[in-house]
C-alpha positions in Angstrom: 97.3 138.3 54.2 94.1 136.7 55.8 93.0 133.1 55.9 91.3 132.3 53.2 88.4 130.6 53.8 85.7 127.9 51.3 83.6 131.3 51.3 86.7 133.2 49.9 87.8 130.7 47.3 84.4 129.2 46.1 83.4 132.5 43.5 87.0 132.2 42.4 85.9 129.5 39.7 88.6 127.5 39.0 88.7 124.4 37.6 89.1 121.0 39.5 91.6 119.4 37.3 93.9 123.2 37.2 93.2 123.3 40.9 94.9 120.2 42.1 97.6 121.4 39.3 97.9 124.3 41.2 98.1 122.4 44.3 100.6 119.7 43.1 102.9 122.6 42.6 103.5 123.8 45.4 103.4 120.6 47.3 106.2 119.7 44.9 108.1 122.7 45.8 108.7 122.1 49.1 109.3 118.3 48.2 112.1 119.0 46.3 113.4 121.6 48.9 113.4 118.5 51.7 114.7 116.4 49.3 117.9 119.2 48.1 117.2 118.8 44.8 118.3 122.1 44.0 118.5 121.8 40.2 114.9 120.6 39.9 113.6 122.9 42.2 114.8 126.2 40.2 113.5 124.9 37.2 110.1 125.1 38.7 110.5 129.0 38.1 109.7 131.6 36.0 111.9 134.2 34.5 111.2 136.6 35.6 110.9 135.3 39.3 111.0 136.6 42.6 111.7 135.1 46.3 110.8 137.5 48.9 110.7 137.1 52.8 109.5 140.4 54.5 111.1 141.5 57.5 107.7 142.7 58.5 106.2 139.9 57.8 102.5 139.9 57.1 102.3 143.3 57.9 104.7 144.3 54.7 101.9 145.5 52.0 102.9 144.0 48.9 103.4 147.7 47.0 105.6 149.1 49.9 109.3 148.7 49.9 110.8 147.3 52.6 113.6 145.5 54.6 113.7 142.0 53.9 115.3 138.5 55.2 115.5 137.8 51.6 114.9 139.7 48.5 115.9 137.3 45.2 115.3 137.4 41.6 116.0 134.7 39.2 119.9 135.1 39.0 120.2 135.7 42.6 118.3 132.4 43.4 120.5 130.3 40.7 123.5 132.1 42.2 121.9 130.4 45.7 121.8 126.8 44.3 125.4 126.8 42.1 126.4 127.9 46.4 124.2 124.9 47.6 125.6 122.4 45.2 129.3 123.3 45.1 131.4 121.0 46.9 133.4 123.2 48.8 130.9 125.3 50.4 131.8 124.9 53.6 129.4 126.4 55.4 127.3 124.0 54.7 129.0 122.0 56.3 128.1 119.4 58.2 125.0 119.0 56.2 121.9 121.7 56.0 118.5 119.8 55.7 115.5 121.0 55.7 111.6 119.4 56.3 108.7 121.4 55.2 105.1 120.7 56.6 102.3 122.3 54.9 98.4 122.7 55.7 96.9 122.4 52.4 97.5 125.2 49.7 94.6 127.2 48.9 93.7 129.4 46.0 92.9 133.0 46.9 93.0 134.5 43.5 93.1 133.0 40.1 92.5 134.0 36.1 93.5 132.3 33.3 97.2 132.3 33.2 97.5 133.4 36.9 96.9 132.1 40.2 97.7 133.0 43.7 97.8 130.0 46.6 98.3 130.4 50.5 99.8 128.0 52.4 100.3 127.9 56.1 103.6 125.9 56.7 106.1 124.5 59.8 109.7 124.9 58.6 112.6 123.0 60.4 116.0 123.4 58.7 119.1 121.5 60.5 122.6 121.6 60.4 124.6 119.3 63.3 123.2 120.4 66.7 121.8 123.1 65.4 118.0 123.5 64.8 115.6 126.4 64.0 111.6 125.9 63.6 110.0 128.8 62.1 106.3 129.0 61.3 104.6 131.2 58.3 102.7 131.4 55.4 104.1 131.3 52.0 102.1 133.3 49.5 102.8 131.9 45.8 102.2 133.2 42.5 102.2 130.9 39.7 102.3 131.7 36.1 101.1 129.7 33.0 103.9 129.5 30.6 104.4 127.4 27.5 106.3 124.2 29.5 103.2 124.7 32.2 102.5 126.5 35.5 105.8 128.2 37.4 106.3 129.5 40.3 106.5 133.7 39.4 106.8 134.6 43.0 107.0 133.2 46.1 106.4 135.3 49.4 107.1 134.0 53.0 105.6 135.8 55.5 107.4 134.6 59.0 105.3 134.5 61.6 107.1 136.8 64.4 109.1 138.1 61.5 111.4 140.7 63.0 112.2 138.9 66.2 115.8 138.4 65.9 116.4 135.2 63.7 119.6 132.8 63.2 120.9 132.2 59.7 119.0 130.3 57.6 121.0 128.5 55.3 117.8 126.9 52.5 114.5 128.2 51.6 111.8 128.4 54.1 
């Protein structure tokens, strides 16, 4: 995926108001990701949805299967959460936490009831002494429904994607 640039998104033709809709989405994602609000955050999808980090990272082409980090559909990602929020998941503890910082989404394709956004990101996710920084862009596909936009598909592509990786306990 390239950088989008005001050239790239200006013929898209979107309007203001759905735009900073658009925006407010994803910025709301990762919000609720920081804050584990687990719930809430799958609630913000689609059925049906997918969650998809490339091993190959940007390279993957979107119509070629491949190895992947992760690879979830809707039931896999509320099977993820029921894990997250269970109280005797011990692997989570001591406590996972996660910050995501994000450049500002940009549209790169949009219609009526679909819109693509790009958004360059810093991910830190924590756990005791443990730490792990990855850098990406996350590629999200949001659908109009009847309760509003969702998120129909979200693709991370990990900068450095198949250098070898520790586990990653939350959502980059």
């Amino acid at each position: 995926m390239t950088i989008p640039t005001a050239a790239d998104t200006a013929g898209i033709g979107v309007d203001p108001a759905v735009e900073r809709t658009l925006v407010a989405l994803v910025e709301h994602e990762a919000e609720l990701l920081d804050a584990g609000r687990w719930t809430d955050w799958l609630a913000l999808w689609s059925d049906p949805a997918r969650y998809w980090v490339p091993l190959a990272g940007a390279s993957q082409p979107d119509d070629v299967p491949g190895q992947a980090l992760a690879d979830e559909d809707r039931l896999l990602l509320q099977l993820r959460v029921e894990r997250l929020v269970h109280p005797r998941a011990h692997s989570l503890a001591p406590r996972v936490a996660c910050q995501h910082v994000l450049q500002r989404p940009r549209i790169v394709a949009a219609a009526i009831d679909i819109a693509t956004l790009a958004t360059p990101f810093l991910y830190v996710e924590s756990q005791g002494a443990h730490e792990v920084t990855l850098a990406g862009r996350a590629r999200h596909r949001l659908v109009r429904t009847a309760a509003g936009w969702k998120i129909h598909e979200k693709r991370v592509d990990l900068l450095n994607a198949s250098r070898p990786l520790p586990a990653i306990q939350l959502f980059p």
